[in-house]
C-alpha positions in Angstrom: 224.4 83.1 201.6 226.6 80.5 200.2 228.9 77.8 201.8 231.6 78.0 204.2 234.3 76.1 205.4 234.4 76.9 209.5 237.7 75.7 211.5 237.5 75.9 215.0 241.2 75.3 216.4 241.8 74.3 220.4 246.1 75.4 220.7 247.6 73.9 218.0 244.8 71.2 216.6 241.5 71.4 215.6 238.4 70.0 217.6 237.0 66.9 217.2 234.8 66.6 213.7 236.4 70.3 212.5 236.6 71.7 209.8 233.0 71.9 209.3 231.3 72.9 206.2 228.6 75.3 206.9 225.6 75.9 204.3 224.3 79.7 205.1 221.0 80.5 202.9 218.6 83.6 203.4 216.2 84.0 206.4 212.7 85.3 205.7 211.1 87.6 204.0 211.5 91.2 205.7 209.2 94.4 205.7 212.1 95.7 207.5 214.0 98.8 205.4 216.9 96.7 204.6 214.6 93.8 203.3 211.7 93.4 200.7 211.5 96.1 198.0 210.0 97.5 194.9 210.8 99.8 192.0 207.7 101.5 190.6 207.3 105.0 188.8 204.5 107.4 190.3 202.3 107.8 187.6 199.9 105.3 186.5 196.8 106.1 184.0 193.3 105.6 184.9 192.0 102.5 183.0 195.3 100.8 182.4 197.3 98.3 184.0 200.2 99.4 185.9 202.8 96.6 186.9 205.7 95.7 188.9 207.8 93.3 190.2 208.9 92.9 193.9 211.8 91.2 195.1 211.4 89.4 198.6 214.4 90.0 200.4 215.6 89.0 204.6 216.3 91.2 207.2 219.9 92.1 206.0 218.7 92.4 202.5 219.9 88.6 200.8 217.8 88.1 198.3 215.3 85.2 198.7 215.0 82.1 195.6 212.0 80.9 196.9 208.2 82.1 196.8 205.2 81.4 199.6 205.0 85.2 201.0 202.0 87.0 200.9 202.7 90.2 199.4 199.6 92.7 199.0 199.2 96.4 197.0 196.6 98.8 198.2 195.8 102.2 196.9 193.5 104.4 199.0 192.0 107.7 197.2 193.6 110.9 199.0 191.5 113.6 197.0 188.2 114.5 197.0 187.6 112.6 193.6 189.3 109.4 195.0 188.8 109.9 199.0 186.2 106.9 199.0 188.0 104.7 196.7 190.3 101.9 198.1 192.2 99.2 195.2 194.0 96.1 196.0 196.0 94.9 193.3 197.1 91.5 192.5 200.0 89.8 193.4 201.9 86.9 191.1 203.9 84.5 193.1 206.8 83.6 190.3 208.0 81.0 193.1 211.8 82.5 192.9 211.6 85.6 195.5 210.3 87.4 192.9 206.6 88.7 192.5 204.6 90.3 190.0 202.0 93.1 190.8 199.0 95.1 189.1 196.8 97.1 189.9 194.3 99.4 188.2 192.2 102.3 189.0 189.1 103.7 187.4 189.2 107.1 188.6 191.9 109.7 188.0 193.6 111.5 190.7 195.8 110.9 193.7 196.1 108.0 195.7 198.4 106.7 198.3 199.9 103.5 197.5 201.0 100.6 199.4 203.1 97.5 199.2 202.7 95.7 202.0 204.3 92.0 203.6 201.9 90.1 206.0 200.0 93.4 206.3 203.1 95.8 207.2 204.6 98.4 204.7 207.4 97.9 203.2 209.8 100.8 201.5 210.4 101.2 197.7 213.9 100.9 196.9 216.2 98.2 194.2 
């Protein structure tokens, strides 16, 4: 992202109206492995918050400065404690790419754990 000067030269002169200054910013928000990510440690404590922030990024990982994707965190219970329990945390829009999540589970033991953009998975990762 960020502005560039483009010169587009026909032999020994430029073409009509060049240079041109070119604005490039970020595309969308990506679930793709070189987009959107997440940092969070594995280990959270039953009855506690557990919080983290993601950071929207495009397709070839630029970093977005605007908010307005929906974001989503879901555990779902993998033992036989937790099998039947499914959480969805919450998801803070800061409005600058950058989100905040929580999530918090009642009931100790393992659970796999999702981040996902308009409902597909995307990878941890800074």
């Amino acid at each position: 992202p960020g502005s560039y000067v483009v010169e587009i030269m026909r032999g020994e002169g430029h073409i009509e109206g060049s240079p041109f200054l070119v604005q490039v910013v970020p595309g969308e928000a990506s679930a793709a492995p070189d987009g959107s990510r997440f940092s969070i440690t594995p280990l959270a404590t039953a009855g506690a918050d557990k919080s983290f922030a993601i950071v929207a990024r495009d397709i070839f990982g630029n970093p977005l400065t605007s908010g307005g994707d929906q974001f989503s965190v879901r555990l779902v219970g993998t033992t036989d404690t937790t099998r039947d329990a499914i959480v969805r945390g919450q998801v803070q829009d800061d409005q600058d790419g950058t989100y905040f999540a929580t999530f918090q589970t009642d009931t100790a033991g393992s659970y796999e754990f999702s981040v996902l953009l308009d409902g597909a998975v995307i990878f941890p990762g800074v």
